[in-house]
VODRENRO-972186 format. One line per field, with one value per residue: residue number from 1; chain; x, y, z of N, C-alpha, C in turn. Coordinates in nm, 2 decimals, padded with zeros to 4 digits. Layout:
! VODRENRO-972186
num <- c(NUM  ...) $
cadena <- c(A  ...) $
n.xx <- c(X  ...) $
n.yy <- c(Y  ...) $
n.zz <- c(Z  ...) $
ca.xx <- c(X  ...) $
ca.yy <- c(Y  ...) $
ca.zz <- c(Z  ...) $
c.xx <- c(X  ...) $
c.yy <- c(Y  ...) $
c.zz <- c(Z  ...) $
//
This chain:
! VODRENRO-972186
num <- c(1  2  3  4  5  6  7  8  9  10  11  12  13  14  15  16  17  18  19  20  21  22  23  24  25  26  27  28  29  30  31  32  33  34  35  36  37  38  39  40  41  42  43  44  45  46  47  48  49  50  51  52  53  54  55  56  57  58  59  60  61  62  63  64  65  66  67  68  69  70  71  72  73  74  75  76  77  78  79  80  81  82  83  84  85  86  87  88  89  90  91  92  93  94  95  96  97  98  99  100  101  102  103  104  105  106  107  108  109  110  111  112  113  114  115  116  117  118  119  120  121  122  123  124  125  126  127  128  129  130  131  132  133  134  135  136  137  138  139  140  141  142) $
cadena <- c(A  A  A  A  A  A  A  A  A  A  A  A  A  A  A  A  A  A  A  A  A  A  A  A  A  A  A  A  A  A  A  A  A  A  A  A  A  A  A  A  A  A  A  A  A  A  A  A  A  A  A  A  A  A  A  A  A  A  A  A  A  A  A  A  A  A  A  A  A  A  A  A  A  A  A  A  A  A  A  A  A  A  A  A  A  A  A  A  A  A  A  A  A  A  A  A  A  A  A  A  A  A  A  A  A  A  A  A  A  A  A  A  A  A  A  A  A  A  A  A  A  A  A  A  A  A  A  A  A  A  A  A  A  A  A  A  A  A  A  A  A  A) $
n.xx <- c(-01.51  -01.63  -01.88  -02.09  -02.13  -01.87  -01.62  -01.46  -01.17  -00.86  -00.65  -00.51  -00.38  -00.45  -00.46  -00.28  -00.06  -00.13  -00.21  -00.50  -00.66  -00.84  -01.01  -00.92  -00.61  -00.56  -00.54  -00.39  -00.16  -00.09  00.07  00.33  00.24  00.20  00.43  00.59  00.40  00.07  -00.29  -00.56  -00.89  -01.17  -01.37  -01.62  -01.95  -02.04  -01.91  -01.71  -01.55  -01.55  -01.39  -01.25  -00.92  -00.70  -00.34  -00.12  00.18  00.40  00.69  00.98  01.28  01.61  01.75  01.78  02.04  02.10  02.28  02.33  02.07  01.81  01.61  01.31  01.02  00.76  00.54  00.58  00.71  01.04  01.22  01.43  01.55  01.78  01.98  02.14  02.28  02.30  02.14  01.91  01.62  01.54  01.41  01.13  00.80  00.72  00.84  00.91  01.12  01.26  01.29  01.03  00.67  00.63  00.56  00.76  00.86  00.97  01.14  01.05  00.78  00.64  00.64  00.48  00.23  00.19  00.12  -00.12  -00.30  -00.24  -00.35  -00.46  -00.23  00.06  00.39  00.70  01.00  01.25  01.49  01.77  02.05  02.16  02.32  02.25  01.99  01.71  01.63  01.27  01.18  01.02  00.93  00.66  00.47  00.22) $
n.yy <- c(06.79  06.95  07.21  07.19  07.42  07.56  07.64  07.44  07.27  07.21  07.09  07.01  07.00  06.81  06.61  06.48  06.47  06.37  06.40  06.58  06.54  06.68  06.48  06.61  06.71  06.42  06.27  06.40  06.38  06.14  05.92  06.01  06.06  05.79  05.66  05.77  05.65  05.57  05.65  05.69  05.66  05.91  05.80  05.90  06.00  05.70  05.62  05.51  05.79  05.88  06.11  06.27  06.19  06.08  06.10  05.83  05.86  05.65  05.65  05.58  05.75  05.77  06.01  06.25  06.46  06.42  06.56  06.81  06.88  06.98  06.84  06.65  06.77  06.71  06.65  06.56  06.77  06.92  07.17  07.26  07.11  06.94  06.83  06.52  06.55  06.39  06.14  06.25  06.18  06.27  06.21  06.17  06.26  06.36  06.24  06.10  06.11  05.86  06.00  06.13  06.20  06.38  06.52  06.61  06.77  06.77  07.03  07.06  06.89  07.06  07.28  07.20  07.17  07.40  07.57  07.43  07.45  07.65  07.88  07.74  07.65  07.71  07.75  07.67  07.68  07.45  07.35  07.42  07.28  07.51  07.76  08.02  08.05  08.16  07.91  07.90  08.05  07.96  07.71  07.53  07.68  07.80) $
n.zz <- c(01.51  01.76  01.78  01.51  01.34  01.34  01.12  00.94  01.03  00.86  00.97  01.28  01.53  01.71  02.07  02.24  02.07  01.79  01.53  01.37  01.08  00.78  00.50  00.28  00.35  00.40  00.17  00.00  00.14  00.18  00.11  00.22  00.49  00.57  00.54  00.80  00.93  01.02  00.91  01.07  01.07  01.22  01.48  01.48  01.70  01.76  01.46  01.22  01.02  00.75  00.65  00.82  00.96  01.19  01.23  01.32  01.39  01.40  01.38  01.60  01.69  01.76  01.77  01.91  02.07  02.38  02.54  02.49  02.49  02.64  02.95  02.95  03.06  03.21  03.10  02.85  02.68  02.56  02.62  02.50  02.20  02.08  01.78  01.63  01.35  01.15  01.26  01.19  01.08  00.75  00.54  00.66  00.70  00.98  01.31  01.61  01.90  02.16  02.37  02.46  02.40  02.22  01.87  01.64  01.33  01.00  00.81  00.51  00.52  00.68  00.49  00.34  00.45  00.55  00.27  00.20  00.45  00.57  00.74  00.95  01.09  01.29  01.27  01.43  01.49  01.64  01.60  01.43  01.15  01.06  01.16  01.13  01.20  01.41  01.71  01.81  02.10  02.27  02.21  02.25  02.34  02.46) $
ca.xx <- c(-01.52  -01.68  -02.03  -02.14  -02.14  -01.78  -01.52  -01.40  -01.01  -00.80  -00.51  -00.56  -00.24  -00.46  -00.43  -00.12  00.02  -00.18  -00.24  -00.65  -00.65  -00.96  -01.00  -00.85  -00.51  -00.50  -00.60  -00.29  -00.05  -00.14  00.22  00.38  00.20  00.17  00.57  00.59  00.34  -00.09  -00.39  -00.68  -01.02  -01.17  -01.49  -01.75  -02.11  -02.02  -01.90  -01.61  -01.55  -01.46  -01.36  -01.15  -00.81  -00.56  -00.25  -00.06  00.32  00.45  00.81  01.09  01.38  01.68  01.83  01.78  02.14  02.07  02.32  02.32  01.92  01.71  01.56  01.20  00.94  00.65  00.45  00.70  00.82  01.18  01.23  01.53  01.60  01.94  01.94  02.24  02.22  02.34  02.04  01.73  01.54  01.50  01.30  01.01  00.75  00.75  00.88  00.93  01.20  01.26  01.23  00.92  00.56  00.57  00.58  00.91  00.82  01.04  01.07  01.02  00.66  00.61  00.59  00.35  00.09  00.15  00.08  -00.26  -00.41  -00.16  -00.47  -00.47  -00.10  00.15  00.48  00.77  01.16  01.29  01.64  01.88  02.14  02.21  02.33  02.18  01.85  01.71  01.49  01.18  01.21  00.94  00.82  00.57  00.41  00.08) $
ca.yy <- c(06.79  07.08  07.33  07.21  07.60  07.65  07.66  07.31  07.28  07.10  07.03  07.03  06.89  06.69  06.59  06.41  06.49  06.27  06.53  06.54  06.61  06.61  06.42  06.67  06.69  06.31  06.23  06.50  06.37  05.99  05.81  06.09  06.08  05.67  05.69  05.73  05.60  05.53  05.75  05.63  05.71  05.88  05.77  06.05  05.94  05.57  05.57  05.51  05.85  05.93  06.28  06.28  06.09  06.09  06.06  05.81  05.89  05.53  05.61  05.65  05.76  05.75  06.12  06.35  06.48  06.43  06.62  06.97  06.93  06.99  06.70  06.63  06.80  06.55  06.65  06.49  06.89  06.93  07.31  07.36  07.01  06.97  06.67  06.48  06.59  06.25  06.04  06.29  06.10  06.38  06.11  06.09  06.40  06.36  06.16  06.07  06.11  05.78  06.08  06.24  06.18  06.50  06.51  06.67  06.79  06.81  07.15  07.00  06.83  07.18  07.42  07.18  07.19  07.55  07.54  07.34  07.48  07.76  08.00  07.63  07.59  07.79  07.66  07.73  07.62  07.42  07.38  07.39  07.30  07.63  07.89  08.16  08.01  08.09  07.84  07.98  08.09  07.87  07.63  07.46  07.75  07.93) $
ca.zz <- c(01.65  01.79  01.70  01.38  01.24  01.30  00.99  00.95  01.05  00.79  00.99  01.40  01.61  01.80  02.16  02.28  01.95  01.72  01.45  01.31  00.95  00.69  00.39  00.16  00.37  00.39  00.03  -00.06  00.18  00.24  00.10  00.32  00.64  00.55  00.56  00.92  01.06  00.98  00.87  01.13  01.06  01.36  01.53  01.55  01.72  01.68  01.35  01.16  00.94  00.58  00.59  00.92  01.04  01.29  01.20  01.44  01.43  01.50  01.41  01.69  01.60  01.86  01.75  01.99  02.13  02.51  02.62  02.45  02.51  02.81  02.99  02.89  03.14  03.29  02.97  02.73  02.62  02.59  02.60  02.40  02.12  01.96  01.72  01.58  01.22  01.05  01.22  01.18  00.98  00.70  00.45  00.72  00.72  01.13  01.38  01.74  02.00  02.29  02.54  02.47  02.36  02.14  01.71  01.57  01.21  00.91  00.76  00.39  00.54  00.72  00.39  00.22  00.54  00.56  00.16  00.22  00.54  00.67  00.82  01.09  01.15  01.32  01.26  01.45  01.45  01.71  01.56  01.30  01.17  00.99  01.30  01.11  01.19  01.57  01.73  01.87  02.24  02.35  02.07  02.25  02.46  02.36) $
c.xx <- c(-01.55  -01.84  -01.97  -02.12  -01.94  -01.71  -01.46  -01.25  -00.91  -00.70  -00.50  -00.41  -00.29  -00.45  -00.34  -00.04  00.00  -00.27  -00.42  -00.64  -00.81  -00.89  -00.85  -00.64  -00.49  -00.45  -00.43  -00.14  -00.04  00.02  00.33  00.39  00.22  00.33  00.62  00.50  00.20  -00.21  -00.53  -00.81  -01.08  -01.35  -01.55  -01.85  -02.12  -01.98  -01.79  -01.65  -01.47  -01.41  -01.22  -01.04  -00.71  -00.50  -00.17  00.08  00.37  00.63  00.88  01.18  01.50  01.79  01.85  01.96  02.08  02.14  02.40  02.12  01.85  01.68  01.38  01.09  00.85  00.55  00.51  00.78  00.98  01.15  01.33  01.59  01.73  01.99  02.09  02.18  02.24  02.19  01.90  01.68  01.43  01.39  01.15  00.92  00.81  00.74  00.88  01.03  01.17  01.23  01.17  00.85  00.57  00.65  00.69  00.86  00.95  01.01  00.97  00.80  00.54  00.54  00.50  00.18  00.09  00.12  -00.08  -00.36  -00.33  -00.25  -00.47  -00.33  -00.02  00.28  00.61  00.90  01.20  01.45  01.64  01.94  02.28  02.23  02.30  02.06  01.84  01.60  01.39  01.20  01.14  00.84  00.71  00.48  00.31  00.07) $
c.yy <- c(06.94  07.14  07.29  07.34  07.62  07.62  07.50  07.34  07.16  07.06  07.09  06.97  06.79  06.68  06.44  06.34  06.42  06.38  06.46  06.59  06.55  06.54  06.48  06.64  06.52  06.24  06.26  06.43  06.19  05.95  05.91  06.06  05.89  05.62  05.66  05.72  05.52  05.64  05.65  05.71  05.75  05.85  05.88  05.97  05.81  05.49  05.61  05.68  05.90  06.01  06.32  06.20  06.16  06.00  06.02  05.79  05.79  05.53  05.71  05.62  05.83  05.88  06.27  06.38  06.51  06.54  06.76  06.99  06.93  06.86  06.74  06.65  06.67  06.57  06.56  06.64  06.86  07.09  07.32  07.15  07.05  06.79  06.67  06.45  06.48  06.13  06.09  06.26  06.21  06.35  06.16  06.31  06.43  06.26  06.23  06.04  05.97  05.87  06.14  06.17  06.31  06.48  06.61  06.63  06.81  06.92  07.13  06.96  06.97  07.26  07.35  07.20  07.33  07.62  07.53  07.40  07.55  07.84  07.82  07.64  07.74  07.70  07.73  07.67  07.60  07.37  07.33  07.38  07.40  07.75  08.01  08.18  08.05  08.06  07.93  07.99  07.95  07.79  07.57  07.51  07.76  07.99) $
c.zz <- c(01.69  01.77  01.55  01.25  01.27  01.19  01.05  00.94  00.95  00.86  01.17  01.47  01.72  01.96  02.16  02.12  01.82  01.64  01.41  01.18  00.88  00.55  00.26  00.21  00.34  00.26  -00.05  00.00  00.21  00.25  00.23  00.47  00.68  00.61  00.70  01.01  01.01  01.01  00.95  01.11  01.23  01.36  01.57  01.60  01.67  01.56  01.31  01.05  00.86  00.56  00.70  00.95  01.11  01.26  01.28  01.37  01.49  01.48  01.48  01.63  01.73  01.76  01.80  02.08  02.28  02.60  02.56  02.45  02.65  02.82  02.98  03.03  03.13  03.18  02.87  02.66  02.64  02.51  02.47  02.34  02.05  01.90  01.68  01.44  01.13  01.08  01.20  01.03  00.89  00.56  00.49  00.76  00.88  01.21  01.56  01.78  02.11  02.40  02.57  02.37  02.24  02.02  01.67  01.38  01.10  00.83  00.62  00.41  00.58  00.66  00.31  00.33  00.48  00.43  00.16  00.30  00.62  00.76  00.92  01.17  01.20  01.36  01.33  01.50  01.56  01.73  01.38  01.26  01.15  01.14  01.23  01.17  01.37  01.58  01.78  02.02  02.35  02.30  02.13  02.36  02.39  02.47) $
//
């Protein structure tokens, strides 16, 4: 997607959180990404293509602690997440929250992107359960 000439992006987050990955990520991560959710081919200039998919994120997962977390701006952000550490679904690379449209990553899923195609991603920690660890100020600013 984009000018032809620029550097092809292996690992894009997509718009409204429906990550774009090339072949190679998919290829590498399929049973993974397959796990929670489905690897869609995307439609370039009418056509189904081989090299590109978006990864749709179909599992919700009711573990968000509502009430040590912010309430979910009209984007789907929640500024500050604080999960209930018994149901975060630590199996599933990434998942979805009932009170927000936006992808919650497992670190585990995290260090193999940033492995693969770290010069694309910037990864940054939204909680923990370790209190050494501090989340980022404003994980989902730029």
């Amino acid at each position: 997607v984009g000018d032809p000439s620029w550097r092809a992006v292996e690992f894009s987050p997509g718009a409204d959180e429906a990550p774009i990955v090339g072949i190679r990520i998919a290829d590498a991560y399929r049973a993974d990404f397959e796990a929670a959710g489905s690897l869609q081919p995307l439609v370039i200039d009418g056509e189904e293509s081989k090299e590109w998919f978006l990864f749709l994120v179909e599992e919700v997962v009711d573990c968000l602690n509502t009430e040590e977390s912010s309430e979910p701006e009209w984007n789907g952000v929640i500024r500050k997440a604080v999960f209930t550490a018994d149901a975060v679904p630590v199996n599933l690379p990434a998942f979805r929250v009932p009170q927000s449209t936006k992808l919650f990553w497992n670190k585990w899923m995290v260090d193999r992107l940033l492995d693969e195609a770290g010069v694309d991603i910037e990864a940054r920690l939204i909680w923990s359960q370790d209190p050494s660890r501090t989340p980022h100020p404003d994980p989902w600013g730029f």
